[in-house]
C-alpha positions as CSV (number, residue, x, y, z in Angstrom):
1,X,-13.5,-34.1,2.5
2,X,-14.4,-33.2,6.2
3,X,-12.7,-29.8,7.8
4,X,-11.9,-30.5,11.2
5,X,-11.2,-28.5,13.9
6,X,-10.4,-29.1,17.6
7,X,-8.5,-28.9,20.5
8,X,-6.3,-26.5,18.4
9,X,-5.7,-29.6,16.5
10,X,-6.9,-29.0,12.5
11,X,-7.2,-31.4,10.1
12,X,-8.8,-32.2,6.3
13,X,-10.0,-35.9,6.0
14,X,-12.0,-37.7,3.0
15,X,-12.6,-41.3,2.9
16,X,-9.4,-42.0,1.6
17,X,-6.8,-39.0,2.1
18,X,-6.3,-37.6,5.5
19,X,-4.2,-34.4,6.3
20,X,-3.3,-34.1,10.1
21,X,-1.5,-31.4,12.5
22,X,-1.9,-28.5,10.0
23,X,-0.1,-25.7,12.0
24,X,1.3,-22.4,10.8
25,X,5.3,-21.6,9.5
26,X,7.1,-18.5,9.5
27,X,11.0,-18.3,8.3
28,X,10.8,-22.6,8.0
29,X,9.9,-22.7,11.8
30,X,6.8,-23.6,13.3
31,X,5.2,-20.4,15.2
32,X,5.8,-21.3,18.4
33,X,3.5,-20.7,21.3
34,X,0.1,-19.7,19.2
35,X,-2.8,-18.9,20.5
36,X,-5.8,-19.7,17.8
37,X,-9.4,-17.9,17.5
38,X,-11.8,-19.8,15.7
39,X,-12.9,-16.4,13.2
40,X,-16.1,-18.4,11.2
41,X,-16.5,-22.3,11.5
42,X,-19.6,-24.4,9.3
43,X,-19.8,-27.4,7.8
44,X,-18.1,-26.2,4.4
45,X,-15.5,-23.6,6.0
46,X,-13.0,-22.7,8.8
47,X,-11.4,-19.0,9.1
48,X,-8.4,-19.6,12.1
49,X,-6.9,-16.9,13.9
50,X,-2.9,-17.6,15.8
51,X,-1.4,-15.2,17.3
52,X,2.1,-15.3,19.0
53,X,4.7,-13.3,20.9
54,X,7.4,-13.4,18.2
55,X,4.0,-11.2,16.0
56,X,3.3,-8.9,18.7
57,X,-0.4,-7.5,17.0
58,X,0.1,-9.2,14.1
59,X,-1.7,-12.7,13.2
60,X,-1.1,-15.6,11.4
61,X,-4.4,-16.5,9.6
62,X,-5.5,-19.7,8.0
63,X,-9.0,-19.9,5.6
64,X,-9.6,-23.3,4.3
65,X,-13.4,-23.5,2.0
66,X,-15.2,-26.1,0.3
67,X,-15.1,-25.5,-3.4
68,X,-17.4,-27.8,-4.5
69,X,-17.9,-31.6,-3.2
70,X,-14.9,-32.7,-4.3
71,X,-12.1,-29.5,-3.8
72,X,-11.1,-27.3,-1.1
73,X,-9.3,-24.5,-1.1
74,X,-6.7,-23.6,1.6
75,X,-5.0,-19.4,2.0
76,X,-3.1,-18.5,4.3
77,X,-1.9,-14.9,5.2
78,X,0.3,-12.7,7.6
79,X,-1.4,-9.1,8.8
80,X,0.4,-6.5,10.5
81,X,3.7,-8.0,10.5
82,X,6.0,-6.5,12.6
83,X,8.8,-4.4,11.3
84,X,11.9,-6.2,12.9
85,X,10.9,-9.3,11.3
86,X,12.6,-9.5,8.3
87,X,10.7,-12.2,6.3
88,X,12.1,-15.4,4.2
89,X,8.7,-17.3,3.5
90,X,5.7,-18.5,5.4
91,X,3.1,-21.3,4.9
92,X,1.8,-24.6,6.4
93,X,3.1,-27.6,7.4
94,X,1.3,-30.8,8.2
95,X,2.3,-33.2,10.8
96,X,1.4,-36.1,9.3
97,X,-0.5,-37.0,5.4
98,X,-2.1,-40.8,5.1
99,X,-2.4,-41.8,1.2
100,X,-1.1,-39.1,-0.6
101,X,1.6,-40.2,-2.9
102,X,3.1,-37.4,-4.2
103,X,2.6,-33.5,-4.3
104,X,3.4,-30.9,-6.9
105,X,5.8,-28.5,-6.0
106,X,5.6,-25.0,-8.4
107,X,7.2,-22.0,-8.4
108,X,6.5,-18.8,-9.3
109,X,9.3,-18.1,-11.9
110,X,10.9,-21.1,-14.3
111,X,14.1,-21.3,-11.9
112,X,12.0,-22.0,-9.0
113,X,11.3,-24.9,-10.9
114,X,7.9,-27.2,-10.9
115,X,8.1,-30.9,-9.9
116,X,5.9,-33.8,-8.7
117,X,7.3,-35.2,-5.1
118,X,6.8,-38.5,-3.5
119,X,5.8,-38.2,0.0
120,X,8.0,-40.8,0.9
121,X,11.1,-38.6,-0.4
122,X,13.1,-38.0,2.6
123,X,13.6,-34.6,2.2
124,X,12.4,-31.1,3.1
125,X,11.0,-29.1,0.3
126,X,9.9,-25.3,-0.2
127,X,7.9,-24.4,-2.6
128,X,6.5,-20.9,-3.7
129,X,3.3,-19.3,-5.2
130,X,1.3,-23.1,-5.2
131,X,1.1,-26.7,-3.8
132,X,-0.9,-29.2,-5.0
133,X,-1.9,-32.8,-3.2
C-alpha cells in the first residue's frame, strides 16, 4: 500500500484497494477551508497538518505509518481546540473507496454496537473508538 500525497489531495493505494480524497471531519462536516503542512513525509509515513478559521490556533492533524508490508496504521487528532466549540465527534472521511466491500464499524461500549458494512449500503454511518477496511 502506497501513501500518497499531493496537491492537498491524500490518498492510500495497493494493487487492488484504493482509498481517495481522505480529508478531515469535525461535528459530521468537512473542515472547510484547510490549509495543510506537510509535518514529516517518506516512503513509509505521512504526518499532515490542516488548519482552518473555524480552529483559530488549533489544528486538525492526520499521521498515517506503515506497520509492516502489508498494514498501515491511520490517527488522527485535534490540538488546542478552541473553547466555543463544543465538540460531537471528529474523524476522516474518504471521497471515494475502489474494492473494498465492507468495513467494520465498532464501538467503544456494547450499545454503540459492532457491525460489518457493505460499502454499497446507502447510508451514512458513525462509528466510535475503531474502523476497520
Amino acid at each position: 500500500m502506497q501513501i500518497l500525497f499531493s496537491n492537498g489531495d491524500l490518498r492510500l493505494e495497493g494493487v487492488a484497494v484504493k482509498l481517495r480524497g481522505i480529508r478531515p471531519l469535525l461535528n459530521g462536516a468537512p473542515l472547510e477551508q484547510a490549509h495543510v503542512q506537510v509535518l514529516r513525509q517518506d516512503a513509509h509515513s505521512i504526518v499532515l497538518r490542516y488548519q482552518a478559521a473555524l480552529l483559530q490556533d488549533g489544528a486538525f492533524q492526520i499521521e498515517i505509518r506503515e506497520e509492516n508490508g502489508t498494514h498501515l496504521r491511520m490517527r488522527y487528532w485535534l490540538e488546542n481546540l478552541p473553547g466555543d466549540i463544543v465538540l460531537n465527534s471528529f474523524g476522516v472521511h474518504f471521497d471515494s473507496l475502489a474494492n473494498v466491500r465492507a468495513y467494520l464499524r465498532n464501538g467503544y461500549f456494547s450499545w454503540d454496537g459492532s457491525e460489518y458494512i457493505k460499502t454499497t449500503e446507502a447510508r451514512t454511518i458513525t462509528g466510535f473508538a475503531m474502523t476497520q477496511l
